[in-house]
N, C-alpha and C positions, 0 to 999 in steps of 0.2 A: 504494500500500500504506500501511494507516495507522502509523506509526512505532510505536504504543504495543503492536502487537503482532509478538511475535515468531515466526513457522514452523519448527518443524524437523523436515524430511522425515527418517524414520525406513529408511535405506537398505535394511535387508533387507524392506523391505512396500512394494510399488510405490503409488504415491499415498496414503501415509499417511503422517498429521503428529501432530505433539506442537505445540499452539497455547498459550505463556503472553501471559499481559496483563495489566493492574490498570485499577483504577476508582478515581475518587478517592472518598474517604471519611471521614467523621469517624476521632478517635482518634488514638491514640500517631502512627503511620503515614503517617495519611492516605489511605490505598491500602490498596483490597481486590485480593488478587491472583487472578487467575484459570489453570486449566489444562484445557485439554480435548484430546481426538483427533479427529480431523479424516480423514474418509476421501472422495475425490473417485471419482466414474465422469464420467470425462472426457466420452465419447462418447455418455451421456444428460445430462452439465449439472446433476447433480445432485451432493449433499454431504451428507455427515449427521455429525451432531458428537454427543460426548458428553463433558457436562464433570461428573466424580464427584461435584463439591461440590454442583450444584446439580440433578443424577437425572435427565430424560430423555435419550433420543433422537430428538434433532430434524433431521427433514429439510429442506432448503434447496435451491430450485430456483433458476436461472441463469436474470435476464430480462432484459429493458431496462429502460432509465430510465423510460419512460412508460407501462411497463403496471401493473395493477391493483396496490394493494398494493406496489408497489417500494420496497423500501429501501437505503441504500448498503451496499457489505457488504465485507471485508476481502479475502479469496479473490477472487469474483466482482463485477463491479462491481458490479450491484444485482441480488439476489436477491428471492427471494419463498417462504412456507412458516414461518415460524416457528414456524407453528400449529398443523403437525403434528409433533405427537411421542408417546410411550408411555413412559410410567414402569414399565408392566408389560411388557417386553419387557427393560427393564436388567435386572427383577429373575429372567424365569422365564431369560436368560441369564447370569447372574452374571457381570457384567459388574465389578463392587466386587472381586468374587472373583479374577477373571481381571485385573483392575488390580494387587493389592496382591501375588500369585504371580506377577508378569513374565511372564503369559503371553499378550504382546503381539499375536502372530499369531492365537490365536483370537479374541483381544477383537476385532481389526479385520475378521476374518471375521464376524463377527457386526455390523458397521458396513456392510461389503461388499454384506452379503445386502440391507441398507434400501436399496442404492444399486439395485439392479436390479427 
């Protein structure tokens, strides 16, 4: 697991996480901070995250080291998919909406549904 980020499984939603981390960066700081949700389907190997600062829904599949596209990945050891994702699915879900209303359980049903 890389130390720079931190998991916190969100108890009342089975496989759902609250993922912070930073980047380093110019400025006062140095550090850009990051926050996204994180929903796994264990039994397809699949993930899809959604971090509000920076707008899609990206899905992330579970591979090996030596297939196409691998790259290290925090969760999974090397994933594949970064490439899919929809900025119009945050929006025709109001996913911003459903962020800043704590209304946690639909947002991740709406992360759920990418996983199947």
């Amino acid at each position: 697991m890389n130390k720079r980020v931190k998991v916190i499984p969100l108890l009342e939603i089975k496989n759902a996480f609250v993922v912070i981390s930073g980047r380093e960066s110019e400025g006062i700081n140095l550090v850009t901070p990051s926050m996204s949700f994180f929903y796994v389907n264990e039994v397809k190997d699949i993930a899809v995250e959604w971090e509000p600062r920076y707008g899609p829904i990206t899905t992330i599949y579970k591979c090996n080291e030596k297939d196409l596209d691998a790259e290290p990945h925090w969760y999974f050891d090397y994933c594949t998919g970064h490439g899919n994702w929809s900025q119009l699915a945050v929006n025709e879900n109001n996913l911003g909406k459903l962020f800043y209303t704590g209304e946690y359980e639909a947002l991740f049903r709406v992360l759920k549904d990418w996983c199947n």
